[in-house]
One Martini backbone bead per residue (centre of mass of N, CA, C, O) as a GRO file, in nm:
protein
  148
    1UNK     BB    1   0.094   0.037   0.024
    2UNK     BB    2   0.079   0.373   0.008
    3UNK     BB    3   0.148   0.624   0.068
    4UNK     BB    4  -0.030   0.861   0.295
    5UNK     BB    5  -0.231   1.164   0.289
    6UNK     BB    6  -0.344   1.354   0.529
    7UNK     BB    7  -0.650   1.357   0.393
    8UNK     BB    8  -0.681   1.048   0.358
    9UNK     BB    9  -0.644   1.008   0.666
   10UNK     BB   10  -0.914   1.159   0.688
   11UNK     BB   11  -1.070   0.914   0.518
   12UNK     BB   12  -1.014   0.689   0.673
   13UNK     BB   13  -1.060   0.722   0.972
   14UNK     BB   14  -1.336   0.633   0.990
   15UNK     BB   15  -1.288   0.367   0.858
   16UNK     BB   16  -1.102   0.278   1.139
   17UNK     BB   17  -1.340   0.320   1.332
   18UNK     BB   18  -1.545   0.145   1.208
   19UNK     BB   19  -1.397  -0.121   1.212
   20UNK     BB   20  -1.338  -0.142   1.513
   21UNK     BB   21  -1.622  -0.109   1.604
   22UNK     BB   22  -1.663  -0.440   1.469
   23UNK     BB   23  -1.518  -0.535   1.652
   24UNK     BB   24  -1.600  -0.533   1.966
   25UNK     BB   25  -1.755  -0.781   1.964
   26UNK     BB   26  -1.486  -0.992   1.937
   27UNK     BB   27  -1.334  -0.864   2.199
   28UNK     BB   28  -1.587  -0.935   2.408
   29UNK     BB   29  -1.537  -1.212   2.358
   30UNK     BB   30  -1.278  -1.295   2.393
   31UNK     BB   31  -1.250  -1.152   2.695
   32UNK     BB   32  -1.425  -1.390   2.793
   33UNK     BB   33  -1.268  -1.628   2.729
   34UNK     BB   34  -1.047  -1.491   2.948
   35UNK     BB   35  -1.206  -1.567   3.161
   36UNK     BB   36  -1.242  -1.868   3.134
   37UNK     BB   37  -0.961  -1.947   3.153
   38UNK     BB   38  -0.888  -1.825   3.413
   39UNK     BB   39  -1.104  -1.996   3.554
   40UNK     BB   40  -0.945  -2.254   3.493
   41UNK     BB   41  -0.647  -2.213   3.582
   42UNK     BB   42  -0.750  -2.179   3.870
   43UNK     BB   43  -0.847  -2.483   3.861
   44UNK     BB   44  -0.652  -2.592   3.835
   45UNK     BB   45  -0.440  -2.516   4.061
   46UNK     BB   46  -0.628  -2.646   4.246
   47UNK     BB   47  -0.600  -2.934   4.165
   48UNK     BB   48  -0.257  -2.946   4.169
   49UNK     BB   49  -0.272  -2.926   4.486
   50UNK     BB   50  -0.332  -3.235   4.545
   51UNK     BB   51  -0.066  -3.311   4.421
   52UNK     BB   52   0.073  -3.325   4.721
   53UNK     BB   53  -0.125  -3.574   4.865
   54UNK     BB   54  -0.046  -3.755   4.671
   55UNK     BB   55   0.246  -3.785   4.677
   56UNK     BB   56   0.244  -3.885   5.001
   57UNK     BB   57   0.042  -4.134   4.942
   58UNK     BB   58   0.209  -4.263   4.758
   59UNK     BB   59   0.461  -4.327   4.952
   60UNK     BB   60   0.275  -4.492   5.157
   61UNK     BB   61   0.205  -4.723   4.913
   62UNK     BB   62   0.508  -4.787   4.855
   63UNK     BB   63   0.589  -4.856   5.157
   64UNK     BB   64   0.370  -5.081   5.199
   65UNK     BB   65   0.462  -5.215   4.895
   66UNK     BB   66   0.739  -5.368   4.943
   67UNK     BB   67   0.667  -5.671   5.023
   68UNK     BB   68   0.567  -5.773   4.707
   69UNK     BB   69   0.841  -5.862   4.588
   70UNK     BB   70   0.894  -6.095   4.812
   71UNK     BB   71   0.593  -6.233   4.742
   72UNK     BB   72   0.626  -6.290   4.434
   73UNK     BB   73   0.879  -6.453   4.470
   74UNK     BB   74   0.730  -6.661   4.566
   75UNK     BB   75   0.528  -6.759   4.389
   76UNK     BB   76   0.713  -6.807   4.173
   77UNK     BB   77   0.815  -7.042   4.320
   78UNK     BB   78   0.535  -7.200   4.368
   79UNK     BB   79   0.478  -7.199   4.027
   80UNK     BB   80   0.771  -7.349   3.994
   81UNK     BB   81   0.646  -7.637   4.183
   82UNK     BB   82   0.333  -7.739   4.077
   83UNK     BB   83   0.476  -7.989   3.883
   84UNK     BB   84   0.594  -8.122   4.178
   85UNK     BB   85   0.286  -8.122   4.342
   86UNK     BB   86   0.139  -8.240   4.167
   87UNK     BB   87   0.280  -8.527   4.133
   88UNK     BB   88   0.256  -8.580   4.475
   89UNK     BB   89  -0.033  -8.544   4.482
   90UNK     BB   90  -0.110  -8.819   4.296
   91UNK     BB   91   0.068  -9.004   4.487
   92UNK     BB   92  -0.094  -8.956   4.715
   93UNK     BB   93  -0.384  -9.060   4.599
   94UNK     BB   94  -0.230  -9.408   4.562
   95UNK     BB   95  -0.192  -9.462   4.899
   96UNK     BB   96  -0.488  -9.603   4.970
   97UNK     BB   97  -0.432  -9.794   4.816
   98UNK     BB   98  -0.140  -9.946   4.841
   99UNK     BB   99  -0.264 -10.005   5.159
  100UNK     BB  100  -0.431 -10.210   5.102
  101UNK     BB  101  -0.221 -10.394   4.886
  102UNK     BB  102  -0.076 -10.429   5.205
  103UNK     BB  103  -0.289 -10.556   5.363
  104UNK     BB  104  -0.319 -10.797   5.208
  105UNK     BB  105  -0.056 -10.955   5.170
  106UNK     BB  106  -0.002 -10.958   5.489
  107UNK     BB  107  -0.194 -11.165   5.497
  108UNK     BB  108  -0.116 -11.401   5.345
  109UNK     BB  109   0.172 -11.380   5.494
  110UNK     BB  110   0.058 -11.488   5.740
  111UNK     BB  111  -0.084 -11.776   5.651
  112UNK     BB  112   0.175 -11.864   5.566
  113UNK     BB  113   0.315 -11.862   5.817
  114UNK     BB  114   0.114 -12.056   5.948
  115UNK     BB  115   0.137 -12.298   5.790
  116UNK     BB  116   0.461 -12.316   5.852
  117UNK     BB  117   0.411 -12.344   6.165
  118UNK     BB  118   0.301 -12.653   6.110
  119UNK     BB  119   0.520 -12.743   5.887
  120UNK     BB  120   0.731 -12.755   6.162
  121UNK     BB  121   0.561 -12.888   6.378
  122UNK     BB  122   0.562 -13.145   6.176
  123UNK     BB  123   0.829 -13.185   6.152
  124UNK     BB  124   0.942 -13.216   6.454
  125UNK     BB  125   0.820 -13.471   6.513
  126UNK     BB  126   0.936 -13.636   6.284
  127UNK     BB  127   1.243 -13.591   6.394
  128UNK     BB  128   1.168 -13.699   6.676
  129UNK     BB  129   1.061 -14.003   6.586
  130UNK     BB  130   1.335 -14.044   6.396
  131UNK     BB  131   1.563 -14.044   6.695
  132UNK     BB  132   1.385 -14.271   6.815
  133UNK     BB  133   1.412 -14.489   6.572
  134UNK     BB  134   1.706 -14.465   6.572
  135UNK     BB  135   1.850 -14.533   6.878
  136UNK     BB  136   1.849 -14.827   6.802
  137UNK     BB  137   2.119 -14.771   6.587
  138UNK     BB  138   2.323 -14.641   6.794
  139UNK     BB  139   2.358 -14.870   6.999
  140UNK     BB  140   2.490 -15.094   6.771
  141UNK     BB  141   2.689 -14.894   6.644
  142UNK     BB  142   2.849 -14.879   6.917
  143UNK     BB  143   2.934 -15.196   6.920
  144UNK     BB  144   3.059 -15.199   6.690
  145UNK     BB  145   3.302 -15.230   6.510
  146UNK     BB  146   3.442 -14.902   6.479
  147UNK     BB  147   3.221 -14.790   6.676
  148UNK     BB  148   3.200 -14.410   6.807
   0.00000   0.00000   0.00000
């Protein structure tokens, strides 16, 4: 735009006079929504106080939960003994039949060793009259020439 001449200018000066009273409605509409951020930002201030106070309870909730890392470590234990727990929780879920199996065995072995101990008793009443039907053949090998 070339320069103005004084005259020009005071024929300009109404026209950006009455452009600038047209801004007037947008300058107060602008003016109320700094208005209206002003306090929004002083609301942001306010509630940025409260970060003060969570601060501090987050301090207490992290000195609170340090025990967690020591009891994840134990868990994570328990996680990783879990399939040698199966296979022993399984193992001993067939000792109550391994123990009747064995309690029946045992009857068995009972009624053999009674057996045994009646054909030990028919033994030995045996080997009695063998010694007694026997010691008259041991006194005569007595008497014979070389017996002794």
């Amino acid at each position: 735009m070339a320069p103005r001449l004084p005259l020009e200018r005071l024929l300009y000066l109404p026209a950006d006079i009455l452009e600038g009273l047209r801004l007037l409605p947008k300058i107060a509409e602008n003016t109320e929504r700094l208005q209206e951020m002003s306090e929004a930002i002083q609301k942001v201030g306010d509630d940025t106080e409260a970060l003060k106070n969570l601060e501090k309870d987050m301090s207490d909730v992290a000195e609170q939960t340090a025990d967690l890392k020591a009891m994840d470590q134990r868990m994570a234990n328990i996680e990783e003994a879990m399939p040698v727990l199966v296979e022993v929780q399984q193992h001993l879920a067939r000792v109550p039949d391994t123990l009747e199996n064995l309690n029946s065995s045992m009857d068995q072995l009972t009624q053999l060793l009674e057996r045994l101990m009646r054909s030990l008793d028919g033994l030995n009443e045996g080997v009695d009259s063998l010694q007694q039907a026997v010691r008259p053949l041991g006194r005569l090998a007595d008497r014979l020439p070389g017996g002794g």
